[in-house]
C-alpha positions as CSV (number, residue, x, y, z in Angstrom):
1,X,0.0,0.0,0.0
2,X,1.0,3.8,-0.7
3,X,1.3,6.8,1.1
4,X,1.8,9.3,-2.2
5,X,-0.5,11.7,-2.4
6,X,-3.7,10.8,-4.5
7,X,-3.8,13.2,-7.6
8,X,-7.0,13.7,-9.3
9,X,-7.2,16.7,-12.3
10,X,-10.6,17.4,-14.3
11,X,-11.5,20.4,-16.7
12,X,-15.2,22.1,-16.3
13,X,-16.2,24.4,-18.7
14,X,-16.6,27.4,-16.4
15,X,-14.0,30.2,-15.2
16,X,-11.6,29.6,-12.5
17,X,-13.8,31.4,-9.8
18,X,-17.4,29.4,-10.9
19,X,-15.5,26.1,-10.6
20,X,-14.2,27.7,-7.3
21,X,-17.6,28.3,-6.0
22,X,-19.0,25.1,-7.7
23,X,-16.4,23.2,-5.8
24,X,-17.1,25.0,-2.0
25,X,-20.2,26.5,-1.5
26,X,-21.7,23.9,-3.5
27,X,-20.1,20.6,-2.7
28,X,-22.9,19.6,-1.2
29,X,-25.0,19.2,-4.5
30,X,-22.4,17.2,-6.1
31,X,-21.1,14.8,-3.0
32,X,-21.9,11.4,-3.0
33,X,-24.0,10.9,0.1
34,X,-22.7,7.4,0.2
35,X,-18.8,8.9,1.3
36,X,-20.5,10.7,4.1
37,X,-20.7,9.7,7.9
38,X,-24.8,8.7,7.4
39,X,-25.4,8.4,4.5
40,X,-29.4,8.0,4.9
41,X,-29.4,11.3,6.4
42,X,-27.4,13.1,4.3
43,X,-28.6,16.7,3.0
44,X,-25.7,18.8,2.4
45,X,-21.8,20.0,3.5
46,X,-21.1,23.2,5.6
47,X,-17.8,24.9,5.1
48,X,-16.9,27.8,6.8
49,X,-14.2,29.8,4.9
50,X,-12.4,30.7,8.8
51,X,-13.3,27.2,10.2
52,X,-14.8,23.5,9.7
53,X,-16.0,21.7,7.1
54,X,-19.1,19.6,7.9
55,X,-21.6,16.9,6.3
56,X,-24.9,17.9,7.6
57,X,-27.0,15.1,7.9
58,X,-31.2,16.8,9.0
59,X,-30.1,18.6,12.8
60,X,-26.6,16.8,13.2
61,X,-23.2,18.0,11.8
62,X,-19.9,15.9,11.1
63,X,-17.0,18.0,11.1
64,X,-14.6,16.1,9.2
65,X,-12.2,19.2,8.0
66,X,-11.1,22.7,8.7
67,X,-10.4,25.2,5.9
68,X,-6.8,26.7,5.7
69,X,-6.7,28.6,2.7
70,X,-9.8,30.2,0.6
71,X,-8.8,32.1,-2.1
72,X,-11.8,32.3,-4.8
73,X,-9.4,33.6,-7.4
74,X,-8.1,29.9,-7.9
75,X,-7.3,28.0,-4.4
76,X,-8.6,26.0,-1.7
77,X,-7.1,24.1,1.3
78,X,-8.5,21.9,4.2
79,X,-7.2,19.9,6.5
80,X,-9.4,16.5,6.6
81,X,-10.2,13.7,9.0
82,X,-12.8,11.9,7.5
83,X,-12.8,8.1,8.8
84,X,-10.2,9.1,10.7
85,X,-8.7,10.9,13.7
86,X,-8.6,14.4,13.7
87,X,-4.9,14.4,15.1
88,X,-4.2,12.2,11.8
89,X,-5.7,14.9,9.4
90,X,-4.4,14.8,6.2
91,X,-4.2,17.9,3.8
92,X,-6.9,18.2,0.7
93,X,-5.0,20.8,-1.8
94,X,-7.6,22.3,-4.6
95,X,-6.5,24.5,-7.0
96,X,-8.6,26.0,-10.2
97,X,-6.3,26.9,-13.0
98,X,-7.7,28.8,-16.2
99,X,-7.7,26.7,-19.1
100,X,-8.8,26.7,-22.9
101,X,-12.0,24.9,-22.4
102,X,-12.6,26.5,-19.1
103,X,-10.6,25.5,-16.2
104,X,-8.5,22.8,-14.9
105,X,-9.1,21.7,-11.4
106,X,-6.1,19.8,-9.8
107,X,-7.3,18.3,-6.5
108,X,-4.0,16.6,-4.5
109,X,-5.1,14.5,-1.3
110,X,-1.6,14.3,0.7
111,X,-0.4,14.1,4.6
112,X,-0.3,10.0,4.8
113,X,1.5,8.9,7.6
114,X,2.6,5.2,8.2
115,X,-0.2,3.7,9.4
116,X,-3.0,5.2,7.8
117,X,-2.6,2.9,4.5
118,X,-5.9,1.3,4.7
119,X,-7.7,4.8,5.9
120,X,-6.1,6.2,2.4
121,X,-7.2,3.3,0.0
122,X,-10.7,4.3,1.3
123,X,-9.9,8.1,-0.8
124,X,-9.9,6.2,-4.2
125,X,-13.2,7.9,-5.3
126,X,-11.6,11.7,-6.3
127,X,-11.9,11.0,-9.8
128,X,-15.7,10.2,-9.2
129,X,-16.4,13.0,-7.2
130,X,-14.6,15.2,-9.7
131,X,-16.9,13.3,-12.5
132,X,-20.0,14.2,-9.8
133,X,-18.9,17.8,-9.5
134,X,-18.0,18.0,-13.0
135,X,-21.8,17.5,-13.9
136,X,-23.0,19.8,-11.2
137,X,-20.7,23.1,-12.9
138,X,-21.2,22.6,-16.4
Protein backbone atom coordinates (compact mmCIF):
# COMPACT_ATOMS: atom_id res chain seq x y z
CA UNK A 1 0.00 0.00 0.00
CA UNK A 2 0.95 3.77 -0.70
CA UNK A 3 1.31 6.81 1.11
CA UNK A 4 1.79 9.29 -2.23
CA UNK A 5 -0.55 11.69 -2.35
CA UNK A 6 -3.70 10.81 -4.46
CA UNK A 7 -3.77 13.17 -7.65
CA UNK A 8 -6.96 13.67 -9.28
CA UNK A 9 -7.19 16.67 -12.30
CA UNK A 10 -10.60 17.42 -14.28
CA UNK A 11 -11.53 20.37 -16.71
CA UNK A 12 -15.25 22.07 -16.31
CA UNK A 13 -16.20 24.40 -18.70
CA UNK A 14 -16.58 27.37 -16.43
CA UNK A 15 -13.97 30.16 -15.21
CA UNK A 16 -11.65 29.64 -12.49
CA UNK A 17 -13.76 31.42 -9.80
CA UNK A 18 -17.41 29.44 -10.95
CA UNK A 19 -15.54 26.06 -10.59
CA UNK A 20 -14.18 27.72 -7.33
CA UNK A 21 -17.65 28.29 -6.02
CA UNK A 22 -19.03 25.13 -7.71
CA UNK A 23 -16.42 23.23 -5.76
CA UNK A 24 -17.07 25.04 -2.03
CA UNK A 25 -20.19 26.51 -1.51
CA UNK A 26 -21.65 23.89 -3.55
CA UNK A 27 -20.14 20.59 -2.66
CA UNK A 28 -22.86 19.56 -1.16
CA UNK A 29 -24.97 19.20 -4.50
CA UNK A 30 -22.40 17.20 -6.10
CA UNK A 31 -21.08 14.83 -3.02
CA UNK A 32 -21.94 11.38 -3.01
CA UNK A 33 -23.97 10.91 0.10
CA UNK A 34 -22.69 7.36 0.19
CA UNK A 35 -18.77 8.92 1.25
CA UNK A 36 -20.50 10.72 4.13
CA UNK A 37 -20.67 9.73 7.91
CA UNK A 38 -24.80 8.74 7.38
CA UNK A 39 -25.43 8.43 4.48
CA UNK A 40 -29.40 7.96 4.93
CA UNK A 41 -29.36 11.27 6.38
CA UNK A 42 -27.39 13.14 4.27
CA UNK A 43 -28.55 16.70 3.01
CA UNK A 44 -25.75 18.83 2.38
CA UNK A 45 -21.82 20.04 3.52
CA UNK A 46 -21.09 23.18 5.58
CA UNK A 47 -17.82 24.93 5.11
CA UNK A 48 -16.92 27.82 6.84
CA UNK A 49 -14.17 29.77 4.90
CA UNK A 50 -12.42 30.72 8.76
CA UNK A 51 -13.28 27.20 10.22
CA UNK A 52 -14.77 23.46 9.66
CA UNK A 53 -16.04 21.69 7.05
CA UNK A 54 -19.11 19.64 7.94
CA UNK A 55 -21.56 16.91 6.31
CA UNK A 56 -24.92 17.93 7.59
CA UNK A 57 -27.04 15.08 7.94
CA UNK A 58 -31.16 16.79 8.97
CA UNK A 59 -30.06 18.61 12.81
CA UNK A 60 -26.57 16.78 13.20
CA UNK A 61 -23.18 17.98 11.78
CA UNK A 62 -19.94 15.90 11.07
CA UNK A 63 -17.00 18.04 11.15
CA UNK A 64 -14.59 16.11 9.20
CA UNK A 65 -12.17 19.24 7.95
CA UNK A 66 -11.14 22.72 8.69
CA UNK A 67 -10.41 25.15 5.90
CA UNK A 68 -6.81 26.74 5.67
CA UNK A 69 -6.74 28.62 2.73
CA UNK A 70 -9.79 30.23 0.61
CA UNK A 71 -8.77 32.11 -2.07
CA UNK A 72 -11.85 32.28 -4.75
CA UNK A 73 -9.38 33.60 -7.36
CA UNK A 74 -8.13 29.90 -7.88
CA UNK A 75 -7.27 28.03 -4.38
CA UNK A 76 -8.57 26.01 -1.67
CA UNK A 77 -7.08 24.07 1.35
CA UNK A 78 -8.53 21.90 4.20
CA UNK A 79 -7.17 19.87 6.53
CA UNK A 80 -9.37 16.54 6.60
CA UNK A 81 -10.17 13.67 8.96
CA UNK A 82 -12.79 11.92 7.54
CA UNK A 83 -12.78 8.09 8.85
CA UNK A 84 -10.22 9.07 10.71
CA UNK A 85 -8.74 10.89 13.68
CA UNK A 86 -8.55 14.43 13.71
CA UNK A 87 -4.90 14.43 15.13
CA UNK A 88 -4.17 12.20 11.82
CA UNK A 89 -5.67 14.93 9.39
CA UNK A 90 -4.43 14.81 6.18
CA UNK A 91 -4.23 17.87 3.84
CA UNK A 92 -6.94 18.20 0.71
CA UNK A 93 -5.00 20.79 -1.79
CA UNK A 94 -7.62 22.33 -4.60
CA UNK A 95 -6.46 24.46 -6.95
CA UNK A 96 -8.58 26.05 -10.15
CA UNK A 97 -6.26 26.86 -13.04
CA UNK A 98 -7.72 28.84 -16.17
CA UNK A 99 -7.73 26.68 -19.10
CA UNK A 100 -8.79 26.73 -22.94
CA UNK A 101 -12.04 24.93 -22.42
CA UNK A 102 -12.60 26.52 -19.11
CA UNK A 103 -10.58 25.54 -16.17
CA UNK A 104 -8.50 22.79 -14.88
CA UNK A 105 -9.14 21.74 -11.38
CA UNK A 106 -6.11 19.77 -9.76
CA UNK A 107 -7.25 18.25 -6.52
CA UNK A 108 -4.03 16.63 -4.49
CA UNK A 109 -5.14 14.47 -1.29
CA UNK A 110 -1.58 14.27 0.74
CA UNK A 111 -0.41 14.15 4.61
CA UNK A 112 -0.33 10.01 4.84
CA UNK A 113 1.52 8.86 7.57
CA UNK A 114 2.64 5.21 8.19
CA UNK A 115 -0.23 3.71 9.41
CA UNK A 116 -2.97 5.20 7.83
CA UNK A 117 -2.57 2.91 4.47
CA UNK A 118 -5.89 1.30 4.67
CA UNK A 119 -7.68 4.82 5.86
CA UNK A 120 -6.13 6.15 2.43
CA UNK A 121 -7.20 3.31 0.03
CA UNK A 122 -10.72 4.26 1.31
CA UNK A 123 -9.88 8.14 -0.78
CA UNK A 124 -9.91 6.21 -4.16
CA UNK A 125 -13.18 7.90 -5.26
CA UNK A 126 -11.64 11.65 -6.27
CA UNK A 127 -11.87 10.99 -9.80
CA UNK A 128 -15.67 10.16 -9.24
CA UNK A 129 -16.44 13.01 -7.16
CA UNK A 130 -14.60 15.22 -9.68
CA UNK A 131 -16.86 13.34 -12.49
CA UNK A 132 -19.97 14.18 -9.79
CA UNK A 133 -18.85 17.81 -9.52
CA UNK A 134 -17.99 18.02 -12.97
CA UNK A 135 -21.78 17.46 -13.95
CA UNK A 136 -22.99 19.82 -11.19
CA UNK A 137 -20.66 23.07 -12.86
CA UNK A 138 -21.20 22.58 -16.36
Amino acid sequence: MSLDPIVAEITVPVTPTEAFVGFTAQMGEWWDPLLSPDPPAFTGIAIDPNGPVASVHGDEQYVWGRVMQWDPIGHYIQELWLWHPEDEATVLDVRFIEAPEGSQVRLVHSGWTPGTEEVRERFTHWEDLLTRYAAHVS
